[in-house]
TORTORDREN-759036 format. One record per residue (C-alpha): y, z, x; residue in three letters. Coordinates in steps of 0.001 Angstrom, whole numbers, plus 500000, padded with zeros to 6 digits. Example, Ala and Ser with C-alpha at 12.3 -4.5 7.8 and 13.67 -1.06 7.14 Angstrom:
2
495500507800512300ALA498940507140513670SER
END
This chain:
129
885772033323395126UNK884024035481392744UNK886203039415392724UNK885754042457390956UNK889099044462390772UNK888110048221392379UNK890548050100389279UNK893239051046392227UNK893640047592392823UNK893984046313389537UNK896687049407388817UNK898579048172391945UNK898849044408391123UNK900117045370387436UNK902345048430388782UNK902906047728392458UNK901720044381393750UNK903866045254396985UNK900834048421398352UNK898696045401398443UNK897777042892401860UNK899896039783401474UNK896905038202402438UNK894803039987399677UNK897253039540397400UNK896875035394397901UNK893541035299397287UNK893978037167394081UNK896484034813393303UNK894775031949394273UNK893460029897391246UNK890137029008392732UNK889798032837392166UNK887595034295389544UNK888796038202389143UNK886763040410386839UNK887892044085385276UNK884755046082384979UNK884579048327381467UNK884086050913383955UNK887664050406385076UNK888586050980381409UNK887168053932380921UNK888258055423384496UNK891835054424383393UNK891405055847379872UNK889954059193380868UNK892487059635383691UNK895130058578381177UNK894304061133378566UNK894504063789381244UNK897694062910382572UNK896281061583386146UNK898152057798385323UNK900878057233383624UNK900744054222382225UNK903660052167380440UNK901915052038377144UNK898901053167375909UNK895495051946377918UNK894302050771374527UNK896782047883374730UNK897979048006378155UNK894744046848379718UNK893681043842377760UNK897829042346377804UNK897854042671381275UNK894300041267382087UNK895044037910379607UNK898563037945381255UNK896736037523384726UNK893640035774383392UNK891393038378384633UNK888130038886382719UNK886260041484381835UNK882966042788382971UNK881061044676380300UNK878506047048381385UNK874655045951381129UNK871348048044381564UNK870502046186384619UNK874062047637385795UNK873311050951385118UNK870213051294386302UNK870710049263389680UNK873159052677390373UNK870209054583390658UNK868784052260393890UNK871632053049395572UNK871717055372398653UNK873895058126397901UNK876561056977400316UNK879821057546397682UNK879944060011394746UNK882126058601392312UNK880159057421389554UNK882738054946388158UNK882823053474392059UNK878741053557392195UNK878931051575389049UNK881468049193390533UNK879530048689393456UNK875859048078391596UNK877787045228388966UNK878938043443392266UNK875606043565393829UNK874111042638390480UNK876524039855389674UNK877125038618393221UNK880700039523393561UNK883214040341396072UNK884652043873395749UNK888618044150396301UNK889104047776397087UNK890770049942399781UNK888116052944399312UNK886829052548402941UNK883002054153401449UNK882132050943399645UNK881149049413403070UNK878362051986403636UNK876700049431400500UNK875460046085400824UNK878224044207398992UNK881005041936400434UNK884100043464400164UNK887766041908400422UNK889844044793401551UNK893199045098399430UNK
END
């Protein structure tokens, strides 16, 4: 299975696997799973970091990438065809870093782990966290 980490879900496996399903929490630790990091997620963290929203145990600079090779997660950059697939979408959430999130998983046929109940107003399969 093919999952893209909504940024509350990959904060919660690195800070506090235990607010996740058990049985979500198997498949992400399954090894037949793939599970991606979108830059997005990145720069949600690092903005929210730099105005004191997350505390983080180190800087998101080096915090991020240690704990995504520590977990084997990989990382999703951000294409054109990302970007401008956000602007198909119906304007069912707001959040621009979860719009973006949404139109990679559509784009790159993923699942979407997440526990923001608005991403199934979208076309995307979603494994609830």
């Amino acid at each position: 299975m093919r999952l893209l980490l909504d940024t509350h879900v990959w904060l919660w496996l690195q800070l506090d696997p235990g607010r996740l399903a058990p049985e979500t929490l198997e498949v992400l630790e399954d090894e037949g799973s793939d599970l991606f990091l979108s830059a997005a997620s990145s720069w949600e963290l690092t903005i929210k970091h730099a105005l004191g929203k997350i505390v983080l145990p180190e800087p998101p600079g080096t915090y991020v990438p240690s704990r995504m090779q520590r977990h084997g997660i990989v990382g999703l950059p951000i294409e054109h065809a990302h970007a401008l697939a956000v602007g198909t979408l119906p304007p069912h959430h707001r959040d621009p870093f979860d719009r973006l999130l949404i139109a990679q998983a559509v784009e790159e046929q993923l699942t979407v782990v997440t526990l923001d109940a608005a991403f199934g107003e979208y076309e995307v399969p979603i494994l609830h966290g």
